[in-house]
KEROGU-898421 format. One record per residue (C-alpha): residue in one letter; z negated, y, x negated. Coordinates in steps of 0.05 Angstrom, whole numbers. Each point is the difference from the previous one (the first is absolute). Example, Ala and Ser with C-alpha at 12.3 -4.5 7.8 and 13.67 -1.06 7.14 Angstrom:
2
nunu  c3  c2  c1
A  -156  -90  -246 $
S  13  69  -27 $
END
This chain:
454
nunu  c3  c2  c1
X  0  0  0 $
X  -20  41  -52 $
X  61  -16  -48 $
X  46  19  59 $
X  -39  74  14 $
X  22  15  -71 $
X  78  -26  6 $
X  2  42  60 $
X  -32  60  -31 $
X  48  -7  -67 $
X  60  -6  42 $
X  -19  61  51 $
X  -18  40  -62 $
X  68  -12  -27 $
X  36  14  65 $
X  -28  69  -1 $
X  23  11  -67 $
X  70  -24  18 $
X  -2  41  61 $
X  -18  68  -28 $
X  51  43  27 $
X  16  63  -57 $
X  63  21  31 $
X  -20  69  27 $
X  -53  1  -55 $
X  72  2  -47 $
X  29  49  40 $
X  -52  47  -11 $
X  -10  0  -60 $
X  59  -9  -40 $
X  23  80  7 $
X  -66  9  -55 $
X  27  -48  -39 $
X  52  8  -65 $
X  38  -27  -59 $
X  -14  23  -66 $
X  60  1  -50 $
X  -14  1  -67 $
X  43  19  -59 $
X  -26  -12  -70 $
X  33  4  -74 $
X  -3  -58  -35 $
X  26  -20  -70 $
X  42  -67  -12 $
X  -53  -23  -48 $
X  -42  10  60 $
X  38  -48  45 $
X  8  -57  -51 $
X  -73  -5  -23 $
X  -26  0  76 $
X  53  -48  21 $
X  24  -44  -50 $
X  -37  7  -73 $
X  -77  -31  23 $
X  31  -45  43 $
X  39  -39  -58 $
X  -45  13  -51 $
X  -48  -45  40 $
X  48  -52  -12 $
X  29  18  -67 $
X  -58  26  -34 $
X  14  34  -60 $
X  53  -34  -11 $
X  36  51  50 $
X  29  66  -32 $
X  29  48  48 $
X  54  48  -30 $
X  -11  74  -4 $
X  41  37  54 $
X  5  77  5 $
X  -53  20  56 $
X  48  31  61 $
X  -36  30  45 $
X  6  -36  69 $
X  -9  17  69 $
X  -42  -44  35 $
X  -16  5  80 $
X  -60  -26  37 $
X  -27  5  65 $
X  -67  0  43 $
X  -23  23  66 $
X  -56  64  16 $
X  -29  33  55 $
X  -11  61  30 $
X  -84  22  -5 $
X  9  74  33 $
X  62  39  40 $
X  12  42  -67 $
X  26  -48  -39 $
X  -55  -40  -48 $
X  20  -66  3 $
X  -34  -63  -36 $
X  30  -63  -35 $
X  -19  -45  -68 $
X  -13  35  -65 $
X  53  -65  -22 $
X  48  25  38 $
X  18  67  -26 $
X  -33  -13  -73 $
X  51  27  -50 $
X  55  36  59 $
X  38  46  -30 $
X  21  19  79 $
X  -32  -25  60 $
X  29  5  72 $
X  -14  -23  65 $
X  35  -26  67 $
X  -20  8  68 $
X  12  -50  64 $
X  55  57  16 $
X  33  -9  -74 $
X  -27  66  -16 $
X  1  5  -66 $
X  -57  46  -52 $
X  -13  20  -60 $
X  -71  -32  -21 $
X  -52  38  -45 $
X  -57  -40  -34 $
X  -59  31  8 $
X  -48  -50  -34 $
X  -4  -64  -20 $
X  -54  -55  -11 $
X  16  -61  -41 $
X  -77  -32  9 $
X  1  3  78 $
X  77  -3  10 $
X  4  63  43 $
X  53  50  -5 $
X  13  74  29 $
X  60  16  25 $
X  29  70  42 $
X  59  20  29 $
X  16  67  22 $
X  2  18  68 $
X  -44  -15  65 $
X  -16  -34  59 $
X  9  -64  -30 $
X  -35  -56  38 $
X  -59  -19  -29 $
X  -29  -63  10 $
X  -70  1  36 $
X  -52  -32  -59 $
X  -49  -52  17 $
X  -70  -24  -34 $
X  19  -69  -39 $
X  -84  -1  -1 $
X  3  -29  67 $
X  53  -57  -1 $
X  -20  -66  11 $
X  26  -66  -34 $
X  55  -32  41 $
X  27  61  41 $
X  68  10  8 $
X  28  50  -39 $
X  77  27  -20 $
X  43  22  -56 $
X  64  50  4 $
X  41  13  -69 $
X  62  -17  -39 $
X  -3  -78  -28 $
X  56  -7  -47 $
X  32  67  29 $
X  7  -21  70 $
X  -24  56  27 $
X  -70  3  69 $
X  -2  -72  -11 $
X  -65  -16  42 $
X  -38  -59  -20 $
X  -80  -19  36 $
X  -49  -43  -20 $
X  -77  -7  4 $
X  -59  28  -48 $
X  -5  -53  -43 $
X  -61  32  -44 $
X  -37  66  -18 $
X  -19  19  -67 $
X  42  -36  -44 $
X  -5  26  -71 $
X  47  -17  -57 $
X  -24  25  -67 $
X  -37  59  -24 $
X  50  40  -4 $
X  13  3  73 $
X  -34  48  34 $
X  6  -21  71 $
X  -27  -63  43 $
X  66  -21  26 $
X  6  -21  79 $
X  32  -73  5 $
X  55  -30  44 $
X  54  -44  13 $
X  54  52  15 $
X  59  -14  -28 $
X  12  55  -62 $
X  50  -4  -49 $
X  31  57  -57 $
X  20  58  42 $
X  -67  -1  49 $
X  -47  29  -54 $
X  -24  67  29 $
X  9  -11  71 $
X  -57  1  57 $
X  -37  -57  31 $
X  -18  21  58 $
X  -52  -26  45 $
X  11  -18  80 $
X  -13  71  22 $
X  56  29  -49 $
X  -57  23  -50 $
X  23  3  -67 $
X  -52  -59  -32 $
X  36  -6  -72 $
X  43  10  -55 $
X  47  -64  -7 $
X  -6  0  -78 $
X  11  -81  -27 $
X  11  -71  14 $
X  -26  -56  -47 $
X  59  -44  -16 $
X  16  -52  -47 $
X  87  15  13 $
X  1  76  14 $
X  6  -8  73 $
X  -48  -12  59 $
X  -49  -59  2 $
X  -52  18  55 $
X  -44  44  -41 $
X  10  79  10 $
X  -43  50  -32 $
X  -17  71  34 $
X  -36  66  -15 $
X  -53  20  46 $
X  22  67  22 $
X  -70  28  0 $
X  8  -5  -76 $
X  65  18  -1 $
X  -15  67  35 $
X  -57  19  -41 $
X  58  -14  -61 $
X  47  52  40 $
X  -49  57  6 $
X  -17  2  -69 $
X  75  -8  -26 $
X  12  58  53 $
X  -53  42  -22 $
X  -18  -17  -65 $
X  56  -31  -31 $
X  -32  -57  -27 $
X  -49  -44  31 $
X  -68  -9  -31 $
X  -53  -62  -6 $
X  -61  -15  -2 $
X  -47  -33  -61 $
X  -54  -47  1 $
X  15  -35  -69 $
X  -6  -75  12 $
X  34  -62  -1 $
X  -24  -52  51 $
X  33  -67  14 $
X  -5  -46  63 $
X  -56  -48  8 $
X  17  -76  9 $
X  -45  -60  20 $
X  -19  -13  -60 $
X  -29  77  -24 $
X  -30  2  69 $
X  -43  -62  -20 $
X  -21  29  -66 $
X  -18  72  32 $
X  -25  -41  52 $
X  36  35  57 $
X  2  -34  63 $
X  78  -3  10 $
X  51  35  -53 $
X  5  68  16 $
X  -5  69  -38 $
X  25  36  -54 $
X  -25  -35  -86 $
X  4  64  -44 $
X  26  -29  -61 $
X  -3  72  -38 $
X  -31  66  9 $
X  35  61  -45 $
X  -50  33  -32 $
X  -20  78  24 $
X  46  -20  66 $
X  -36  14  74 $
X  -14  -74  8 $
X  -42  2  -68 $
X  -21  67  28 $
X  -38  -33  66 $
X  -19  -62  -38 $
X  45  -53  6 $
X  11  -53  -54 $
X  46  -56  -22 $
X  -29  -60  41 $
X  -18  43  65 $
X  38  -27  58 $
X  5  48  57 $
X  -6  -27  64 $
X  15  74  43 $
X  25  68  -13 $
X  -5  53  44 $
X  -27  -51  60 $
X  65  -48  -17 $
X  -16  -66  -2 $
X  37  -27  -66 $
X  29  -62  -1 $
X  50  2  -54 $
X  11  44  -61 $
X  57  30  41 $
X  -42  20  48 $
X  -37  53  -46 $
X  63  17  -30 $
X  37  25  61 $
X  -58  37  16 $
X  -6  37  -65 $
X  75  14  3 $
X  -6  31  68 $
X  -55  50  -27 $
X  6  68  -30 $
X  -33  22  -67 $
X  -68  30  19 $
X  -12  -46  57 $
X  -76  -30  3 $
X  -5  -71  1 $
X  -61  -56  13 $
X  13  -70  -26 $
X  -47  -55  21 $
X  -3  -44  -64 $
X  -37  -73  -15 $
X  -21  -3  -63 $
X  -36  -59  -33 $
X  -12  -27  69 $
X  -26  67  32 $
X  33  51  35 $
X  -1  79  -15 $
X  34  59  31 $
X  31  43  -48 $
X  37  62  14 $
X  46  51  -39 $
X  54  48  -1 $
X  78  -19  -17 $
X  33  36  -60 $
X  80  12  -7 $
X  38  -59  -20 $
X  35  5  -64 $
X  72  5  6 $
X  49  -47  -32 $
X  76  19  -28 $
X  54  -40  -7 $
X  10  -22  -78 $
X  76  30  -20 $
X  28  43  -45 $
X  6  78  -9 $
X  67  26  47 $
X  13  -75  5 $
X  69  -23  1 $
X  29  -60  32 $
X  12  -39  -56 $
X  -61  21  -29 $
X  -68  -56  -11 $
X  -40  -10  58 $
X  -61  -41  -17 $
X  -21  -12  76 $
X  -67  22  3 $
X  -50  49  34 $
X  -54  26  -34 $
X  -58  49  8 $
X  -38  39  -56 $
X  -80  -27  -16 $
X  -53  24  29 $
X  -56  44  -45 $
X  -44  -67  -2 $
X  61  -58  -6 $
X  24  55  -52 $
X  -64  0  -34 $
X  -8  -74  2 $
X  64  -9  -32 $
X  -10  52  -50 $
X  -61  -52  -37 $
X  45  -32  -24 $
X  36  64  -23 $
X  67  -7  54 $
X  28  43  55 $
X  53  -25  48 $
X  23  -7  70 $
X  -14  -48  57 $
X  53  -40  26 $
X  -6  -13  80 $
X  59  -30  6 $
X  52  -38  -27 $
X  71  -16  41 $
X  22  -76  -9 $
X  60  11  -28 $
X  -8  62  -42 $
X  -6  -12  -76 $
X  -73  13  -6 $
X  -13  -66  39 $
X  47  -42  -38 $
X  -41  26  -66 $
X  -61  -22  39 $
X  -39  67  14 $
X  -43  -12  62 $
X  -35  53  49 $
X  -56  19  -27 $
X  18  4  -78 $
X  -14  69  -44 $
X  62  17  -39 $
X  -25  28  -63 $
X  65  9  -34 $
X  76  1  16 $
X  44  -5  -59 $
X  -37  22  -51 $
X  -23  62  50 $
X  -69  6  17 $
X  -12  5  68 $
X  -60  45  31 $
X  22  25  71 $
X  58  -29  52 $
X  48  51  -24 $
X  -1  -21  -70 $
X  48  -68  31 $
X  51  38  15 $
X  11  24  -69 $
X  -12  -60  -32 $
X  53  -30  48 $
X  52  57  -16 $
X  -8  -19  -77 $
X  11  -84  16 $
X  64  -36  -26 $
X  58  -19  51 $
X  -10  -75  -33 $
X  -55  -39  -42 $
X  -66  -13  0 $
X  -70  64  -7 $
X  -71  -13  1 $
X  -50  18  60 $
X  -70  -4  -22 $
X  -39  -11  65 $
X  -85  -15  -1 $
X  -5  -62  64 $
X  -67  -3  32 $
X  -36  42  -71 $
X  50  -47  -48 $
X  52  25  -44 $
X  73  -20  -1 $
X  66  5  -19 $
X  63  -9  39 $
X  71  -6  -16 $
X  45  29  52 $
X  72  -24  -4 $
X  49  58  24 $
X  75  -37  20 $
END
């Protein structure tokens, strides 16, 4: 009896899925919605090392040696979808999406055709500014992607593969979802079908609210596999008043790193179930040290969240503003404290490339930020200075060298390095081809790396 309650349930549950009628929901909302066109410069030598070169080398291995070939500039086009936010023309769409446009333009339902101006950009939260002139555009009304639930029915309008307000729907599949720490955002979760040419475009919720920011799918073949990725427009609109008003968006500090809890931590700190943020590390002078936290603390709320996962806290200290208060309640050696504090600014990174870089120029793939006082001081016992690496793209030639997030480069090429800006010379100075020393100090250790430049 009981095993044919739940059939019936699943199957009635499903049928209103299936049922869920969006066509004047589509109708609606389209007019707010557009294509972005994207025109960017891009040099030959460009093309063939993001197409061809890593892909053969990881069969060839060194073995492979591409010939030298004059670095034309080429035109390359790519596409996206935004939205209209207000009736004077902001609109919003995927820092990825316009990253690098030498000319951005956008299409209307009507084939109305503008001329696009960035007004910010945000590669950590994947938010982008956009305006066109003119007015009584028609904005789409913005909901609170606090409030949705798991398993409502939501929809997607944009561009997949340039066929222009495709609609796709789908469910919530998850809230929260986090990706790395250099993400910014917890991502809203569903099963609507995305695919290249949807990043930017609106999810919107049954009531035509504007929930999120269609942003990624996670895909082993490049296409759709049941697993979309969006921005909660709550944090997306707190991105798009400080672009519009500030021109830059600015973060909040705490200074830890915390990891997730699994069953067996949870026995050892002898929590009941595994749950709440480890602190692994504590930067020294930072607010956290500031309000008493150390390495081993786990911190089980902040600001009257519960925290379950590492995530948790980190969404929450992404979403806050340098200055805010905050009260953590922390177990420590079995006991539980309350602790409270106030957040600092976050250090900023830069990207690691050359002065007036060229196409053809080195590009080590890297982001890096410059020490604070105290992780300059520490470093300076041992009578170095450097820069901290946050991040490290796969294929760039820093990670096929082997530098990892979280290394100090001391050195580049026989060039000391003291501050971020000091990488950009050192870069300009690097051979075309061959093989220069980065001198890097891993978790307080010294070491020397030889980066191979083909």
């Amino acid at each position: 009896m009981v095993a044919g309650m739940s059939v019936a349930t699943t199957q009635t549950a499903q049928a209103a899925v299936a049922t869920t009628d969006f066509s004047n929901l589509v109708q609606q909302v389209t007019p707010g919605v557009a294509r972005v066109n994207v025109t960017k410069t891009v040099s030959e030598a460009e093309l063939a090392q993001a197409q061809t070169a890593e892909l053969l080398r990881q069969f060839f291995g060194d073995r492979l040696r591409i010939p030298d070939r004059a670095a034309t500039p080429a035109i390359e086009h790519a596409y996206g979808t935004a939205f209209f936010i207000t009736s004077n023309g902001y609109m919003l769409t995927n820092h990825h999406v316009v990253e690098g446009a030498d000319k951005i333009t956008v299409t209307l339902n009507d084939r109305t055709e503008l001329d696009a101006t960035l007004v910010g950009s945000d590669e950590r939260s994947d938010v982008a500014v956009l305006k066109v002139t003119g007015s009584q555009f028609p904005a789409l009304p913005i909901g609170d992607s606090n409030i949705i639930r798991v398993g409502e029915p939501v929809l997607a309008i944009g561009s997949p593969f340039g066929f222009d307000y495709s609609a796709s729907a789908g469910i919530v599949s998850a809230k929260s979802r986090s990706f790395s720490r250099e993400t910014s955002v917890p991502f809203i979760q569903t099963d609507v079908a995305l695919n290249p040419g949807n990043s930017g475009g609106p999810l919107f919720n049954q009531r035509g609210e504007v929930i999120g920011i269609n942003s990624r799918i996670f895909s082993g073949t490049g296409g759709y596999m049941g697993l979309s990725f969006s921005i909660p427009i709550d944090a997306a609109m707190d991105i798009y008043e400080q672009l519009k008003n500030n021109g830059e968006v600015t973060r909040a500090y705490l200074g830890i790193y915390p990891q997730d809890i699994d069953r067996n931590l949870a026995e050892v700190y002898k929590l009941a179930r595994p749950q709440g943020a480890l602190l692994t590390r504590v930067s020294p002078d930072s607010p956290a040290q500031k309000a008493g936290l150390k390495s081993g603390d786990i911190i089980l709320q902040y600001n009257d969240n519960k925290i379950m996962r590492a995530s948790d806290l980190l969404n929450l200290i992404n979403r806050a503003k340098p200055n805010d208060k905050f009260r953590a309640q922390v177990q420590r050696d079995g006991k539980q404290l309350t602790v409270s504090g106030t957040l600092s600014h976050a250090p900023s990174d830069v990207q690691a490339e050359g002065q007036n870089q060229q196409d053809d120029e080195v590009r080590l793939g890297l982001r890096l930020r410059n020490l604070t006082p105290d992780e300059q001081a520490e470093l300076a016992t041992d009578g170095k200075t450097g820069v901290l690496v946050t991040a490290v793209e796969p294929t760039g030639l820093a990670a096929r060298s082997g530098i990892l997030a979280g290394d100090v480069i001391t050195n580049l090429h026989q060039k000391p390095i003291r501050k971020a800006t000091d990488i950009a010379d050192a870069i300009s100075s690097l051979p075309k081809k061959g093989v220069v020393t980065i001198e890097i100090m891993r978790q307080g250790i010294p070491a020397i790396i030889g980066l191979r430049i083909d």
